[in-house]
C-alpha positions as CSV (number, residue, x, y, z in Angstrom):
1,X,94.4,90.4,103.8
2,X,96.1,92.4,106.3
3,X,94.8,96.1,106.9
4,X,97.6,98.5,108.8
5,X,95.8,101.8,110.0
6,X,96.7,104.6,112.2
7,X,97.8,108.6,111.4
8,X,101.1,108.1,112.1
9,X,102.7,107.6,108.8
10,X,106.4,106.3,109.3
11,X,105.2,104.5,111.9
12,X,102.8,103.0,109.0
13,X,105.1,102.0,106.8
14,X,107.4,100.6,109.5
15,X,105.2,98.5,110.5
16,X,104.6,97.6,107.0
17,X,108.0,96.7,106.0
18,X,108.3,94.7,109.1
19,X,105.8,92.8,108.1
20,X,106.9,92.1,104.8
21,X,110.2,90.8,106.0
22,X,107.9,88.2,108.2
23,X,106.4,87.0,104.9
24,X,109.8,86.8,102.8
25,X,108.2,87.3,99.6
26,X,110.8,88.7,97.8
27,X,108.4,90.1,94.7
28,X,106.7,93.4,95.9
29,X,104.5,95.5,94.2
30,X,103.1,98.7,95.6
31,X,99.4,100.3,94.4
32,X,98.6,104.0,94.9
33,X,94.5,104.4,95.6
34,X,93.7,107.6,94.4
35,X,89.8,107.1,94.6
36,X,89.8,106.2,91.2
37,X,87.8,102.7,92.0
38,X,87.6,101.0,88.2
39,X,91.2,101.5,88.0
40,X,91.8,99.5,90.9
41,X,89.7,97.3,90.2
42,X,91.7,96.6,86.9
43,X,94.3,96.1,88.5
44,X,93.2,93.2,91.1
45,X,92.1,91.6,88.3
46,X,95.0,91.1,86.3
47,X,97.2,89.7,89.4
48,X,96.4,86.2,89.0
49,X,97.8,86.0,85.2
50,X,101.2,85.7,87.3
51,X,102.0,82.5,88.6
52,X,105.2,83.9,90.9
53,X,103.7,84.8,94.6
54,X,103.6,88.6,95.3
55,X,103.2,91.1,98.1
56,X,100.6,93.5,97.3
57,X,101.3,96.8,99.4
58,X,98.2,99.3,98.7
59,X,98.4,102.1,99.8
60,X,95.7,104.9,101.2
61,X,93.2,101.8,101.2
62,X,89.8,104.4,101.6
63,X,87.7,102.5,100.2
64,X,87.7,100.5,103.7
65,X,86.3,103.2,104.9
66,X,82.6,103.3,106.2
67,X,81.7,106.3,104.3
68,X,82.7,105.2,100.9
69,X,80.7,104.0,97.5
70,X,79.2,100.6,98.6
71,X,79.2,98.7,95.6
72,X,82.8,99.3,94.4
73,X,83.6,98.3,98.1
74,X,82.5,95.4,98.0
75,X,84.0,94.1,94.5
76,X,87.9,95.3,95.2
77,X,87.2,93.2,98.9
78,X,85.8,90.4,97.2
79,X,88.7,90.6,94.6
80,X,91.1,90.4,97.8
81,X,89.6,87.9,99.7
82,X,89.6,85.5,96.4
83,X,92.7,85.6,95.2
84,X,93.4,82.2,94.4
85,X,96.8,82.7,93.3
86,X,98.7,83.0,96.8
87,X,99.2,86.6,96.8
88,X,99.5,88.5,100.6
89,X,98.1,91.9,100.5
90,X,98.7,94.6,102.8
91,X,96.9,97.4,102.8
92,X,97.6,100.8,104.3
93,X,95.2,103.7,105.6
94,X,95.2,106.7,107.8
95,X,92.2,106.0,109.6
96,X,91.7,106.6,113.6
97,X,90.0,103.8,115.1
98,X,88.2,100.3,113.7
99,X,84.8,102.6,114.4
100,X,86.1,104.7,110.7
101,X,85.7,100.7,108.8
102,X,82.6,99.4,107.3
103,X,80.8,97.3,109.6
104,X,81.5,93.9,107.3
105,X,85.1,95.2,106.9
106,X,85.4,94.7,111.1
107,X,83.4,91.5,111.3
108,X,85.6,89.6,108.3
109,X,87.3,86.5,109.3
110,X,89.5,87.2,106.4
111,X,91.1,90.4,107.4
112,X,93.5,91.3,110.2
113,X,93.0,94.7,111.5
114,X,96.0,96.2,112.8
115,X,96.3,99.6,115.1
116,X,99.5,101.5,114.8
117,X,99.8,104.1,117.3
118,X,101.8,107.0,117.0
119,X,105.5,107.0,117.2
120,X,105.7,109.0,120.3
121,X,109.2,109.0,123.0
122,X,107.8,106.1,125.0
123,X,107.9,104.2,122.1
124,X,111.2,105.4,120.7
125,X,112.5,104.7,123.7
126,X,110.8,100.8,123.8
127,X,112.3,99.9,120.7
128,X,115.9,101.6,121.2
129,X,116.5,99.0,124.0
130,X,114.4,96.0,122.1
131,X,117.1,96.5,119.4
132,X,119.8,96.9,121.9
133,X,118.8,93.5,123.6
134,X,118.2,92.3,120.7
135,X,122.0,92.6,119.7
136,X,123.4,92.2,123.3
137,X,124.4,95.9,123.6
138,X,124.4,97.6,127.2
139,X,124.0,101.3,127.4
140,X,124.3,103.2,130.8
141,X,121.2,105.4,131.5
142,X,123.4,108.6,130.5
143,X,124.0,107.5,127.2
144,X,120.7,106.0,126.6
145,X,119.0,109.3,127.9
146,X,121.1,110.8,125.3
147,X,120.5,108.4,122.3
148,X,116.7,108.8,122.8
149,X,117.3,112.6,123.1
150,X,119.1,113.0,120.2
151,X,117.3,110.8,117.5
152,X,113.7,111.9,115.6
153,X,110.7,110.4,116.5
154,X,110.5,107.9,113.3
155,X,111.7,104.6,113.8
156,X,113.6,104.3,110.4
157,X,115.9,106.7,112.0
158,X,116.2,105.0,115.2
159,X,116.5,101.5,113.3
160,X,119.4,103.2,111.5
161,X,121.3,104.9,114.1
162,X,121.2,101.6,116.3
163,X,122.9,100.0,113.2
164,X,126.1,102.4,113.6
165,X,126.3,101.5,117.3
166,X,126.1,97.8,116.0
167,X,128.9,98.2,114.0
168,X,131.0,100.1,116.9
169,X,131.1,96.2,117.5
170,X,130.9,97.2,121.5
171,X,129.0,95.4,124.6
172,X,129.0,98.5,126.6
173,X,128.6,102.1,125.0
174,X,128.4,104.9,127.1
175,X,127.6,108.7,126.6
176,X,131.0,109.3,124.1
177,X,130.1,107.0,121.7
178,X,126.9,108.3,121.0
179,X,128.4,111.7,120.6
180,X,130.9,110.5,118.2
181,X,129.0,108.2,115.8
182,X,125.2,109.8,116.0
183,X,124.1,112.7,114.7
184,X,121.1,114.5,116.0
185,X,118.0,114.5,114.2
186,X,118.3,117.5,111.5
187,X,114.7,117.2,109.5
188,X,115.2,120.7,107.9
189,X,118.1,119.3,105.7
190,X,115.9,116.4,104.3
191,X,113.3,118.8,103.6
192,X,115.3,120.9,102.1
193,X,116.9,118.2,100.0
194,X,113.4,117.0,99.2
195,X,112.3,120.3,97.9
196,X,115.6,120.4,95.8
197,X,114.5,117.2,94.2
198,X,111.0,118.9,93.8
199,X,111.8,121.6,92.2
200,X,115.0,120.3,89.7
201,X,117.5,121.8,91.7
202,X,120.2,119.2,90.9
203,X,123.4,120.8,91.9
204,X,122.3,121.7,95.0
205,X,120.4,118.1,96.0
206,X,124.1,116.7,95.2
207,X,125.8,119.1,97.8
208,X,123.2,118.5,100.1
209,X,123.2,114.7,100.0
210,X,127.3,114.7,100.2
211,X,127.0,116.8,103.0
212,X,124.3,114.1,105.2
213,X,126.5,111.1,103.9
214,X,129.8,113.1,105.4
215,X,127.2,114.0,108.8
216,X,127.2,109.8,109.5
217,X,123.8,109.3,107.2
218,X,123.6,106.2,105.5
219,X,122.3,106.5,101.7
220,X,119.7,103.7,102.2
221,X,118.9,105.6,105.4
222,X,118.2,109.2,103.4
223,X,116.2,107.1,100.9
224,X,113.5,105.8,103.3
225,X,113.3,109.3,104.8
226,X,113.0,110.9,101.6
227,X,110.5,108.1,100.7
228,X,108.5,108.5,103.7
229,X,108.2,112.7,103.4
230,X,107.6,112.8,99.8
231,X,104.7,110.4,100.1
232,X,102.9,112.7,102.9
233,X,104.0,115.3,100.6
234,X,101.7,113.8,97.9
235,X,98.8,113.4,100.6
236,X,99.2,117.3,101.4
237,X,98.5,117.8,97.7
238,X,95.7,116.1,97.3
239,X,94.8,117.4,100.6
240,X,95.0,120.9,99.5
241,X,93.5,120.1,96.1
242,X,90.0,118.8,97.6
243,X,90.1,121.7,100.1
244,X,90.6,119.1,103.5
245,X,90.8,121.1,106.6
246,X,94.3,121.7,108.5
247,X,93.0,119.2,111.2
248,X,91.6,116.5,108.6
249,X,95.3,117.1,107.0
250,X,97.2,117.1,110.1
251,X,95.6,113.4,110.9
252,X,96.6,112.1,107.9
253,X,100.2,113.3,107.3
254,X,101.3,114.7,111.3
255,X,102.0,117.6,109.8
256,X,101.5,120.7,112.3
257,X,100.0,124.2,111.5
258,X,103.1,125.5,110.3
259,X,104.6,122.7,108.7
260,X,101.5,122.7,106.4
261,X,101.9,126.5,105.5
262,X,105.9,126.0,104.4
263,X,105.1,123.0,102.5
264,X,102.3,124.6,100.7
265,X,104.4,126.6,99.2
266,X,107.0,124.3,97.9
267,X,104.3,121.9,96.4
268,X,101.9,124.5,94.9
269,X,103.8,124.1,91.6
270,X,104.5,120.6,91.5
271,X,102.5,118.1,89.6
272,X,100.8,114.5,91.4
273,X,102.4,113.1,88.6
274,X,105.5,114.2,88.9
275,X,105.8,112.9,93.1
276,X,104.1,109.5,91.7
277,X,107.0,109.0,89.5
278,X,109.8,110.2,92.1
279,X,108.0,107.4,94.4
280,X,107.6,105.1,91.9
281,X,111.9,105.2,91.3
282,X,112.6,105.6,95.0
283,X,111.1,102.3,96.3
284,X,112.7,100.5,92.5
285,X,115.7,102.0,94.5
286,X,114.8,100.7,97.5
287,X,114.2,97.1,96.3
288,X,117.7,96.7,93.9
289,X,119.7,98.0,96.8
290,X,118.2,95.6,99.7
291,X,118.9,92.9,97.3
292,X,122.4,94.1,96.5
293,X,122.1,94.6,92.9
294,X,123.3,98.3,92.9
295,X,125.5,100.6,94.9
296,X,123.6,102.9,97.1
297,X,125.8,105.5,97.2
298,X,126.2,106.1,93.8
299,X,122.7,104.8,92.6
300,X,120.8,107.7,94.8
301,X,123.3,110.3,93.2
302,X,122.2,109.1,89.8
303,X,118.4,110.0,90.7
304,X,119.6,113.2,92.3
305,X,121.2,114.1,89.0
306,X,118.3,112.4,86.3
């Protein structure tokens, strides 16, 4: 069992999905933990009726947490660490330090406790020029001042702008080529095509999304993005619903002051339900498109539009 914890949350689920592509398991199913412990519990239960070897991804794994009902605890863990039939889970939770775990959660031979630290520049920077070395591409320091510049602090992004540079199918790119095939970081737009999707604005998601693909964004690209938001979208709800402070809700989605005030009010009227479905289609998306069975072009336009 493999626990991923930090409050960073792209930097999460990047490390996740990194992960996963170590194991290359290609069946992956993802769990939502939404305190409700019995139904979880359910859950585990019924995995070993399938003989095919899964990834279990779980996310908002609290009931790691020290604080949490004991005895439920200690039966989903128990479920996890005897699974008999194969089956890698990987569970993710916004938690600060190994100090937030249960005491038997830290001492367990049988689970890897891994620290993701925020996404910050240094690190943006560290894994611009890992991927560049990685694919045997020199930029001079102009052009890499300007890369790291230019591109949000998520490493989705980054992954995904390095990918056009890849395809520039150049050894040495300097400051012009950045100019010409990245676009700086514009988060306002995905919000804003987010809250279209939200709020059954159709017409206008479909201009909006034309209008990234034509700015140099790749559909697979918006589709993480939109992923990643809309999931800390769902934590602000429940955030606001159980009245967490704006400091407990800025460690667990990153989300400043003023981001949290904005978003408020584009959420206020839209159901758990509702984002849990949207999530639930978005990584179905994800998965057919990595695995080439659909278009991602024209299957993203088809959720804009349903």
């Amino acid at each position: 069992m493999i626990v991923f914890y930090g409050i960073d949350n792209e930097n999460l689920n990047y490390s996740v999905l990194k992960k996963i592509n170590l194991l290359n398991i290609k069946k992956i199913e993802h769990i939502f933990f939404d305190e409700n412990c019995n139904e979880i519990i359910n859950s585990l239960q019924q995995m070993n009726i399938f003989n095919e070897k899964k990834i279990f991804v779980i996310h908002n794994a609290s009931f790691l947490l020290k604080d949490n009902d004991g005895e439920m605890k200690e039966k989903i863990i128990d479920l996890l660490e005897n699974n008999d039939n194969g089956d890698e889970f990987i569970l993710i939770i916004n938690a600060k330090s190994k100090t937030d775990f249960d005491s038997k959660i830290i001492k367990s031979k049988k689970i890897e406790l891994n620290k993701v630290e925020k996404f910050d520049e240094l690190k943006k920077n560290n894994l611009i020029v890992e991927l560049l070395k990685k694919n045997e591409i020199f930029l001079n320091e102009d052009a890499l001042s300007n890369l790291v510049e230019i591109t949000a602090n998520n490493p989705f992004i980054v992954e995904n702008e390095l990918n056009k540079i890849i395809l520039l199918n150049k050894k040495n790119i300097d400051a012009s080529d950045i100019g010409n095939f990245i676009i700086p970081s514009n988060d306002n737009n995905i919000f804003e095509l987010i809250n279209f999707i939200l709020n059954n604005k159709k017409s206008e998601a479909i201009r909006l999304y034309d209008k990234l693909i034509e700015n140099k964004y790749q559909p697979i690209e918006l589709l993480q993005i939109i992923s990643n938001q809309l999931f800390n979208l769902k934590l602000l709800k429940i955030a606001f619903e159980t009245n967490m402070s704006s400091n407990e809700i800025f460690l667990a989605t990153n989300m400043s002051l003023f981001q949290q005030r904005i978003n408020k009010k584009n959420i206020e009227n839209v159901e758990i339900n509702k984002m849990n479905k949207l999530l639930d289609n978005l990584y179905t998306l994800d998965y057919n498109i990595k695995n080439g069975n659909i278009n991602p072009y024209v299957s993203i336009k088809i959720f804009l539009i349903k």
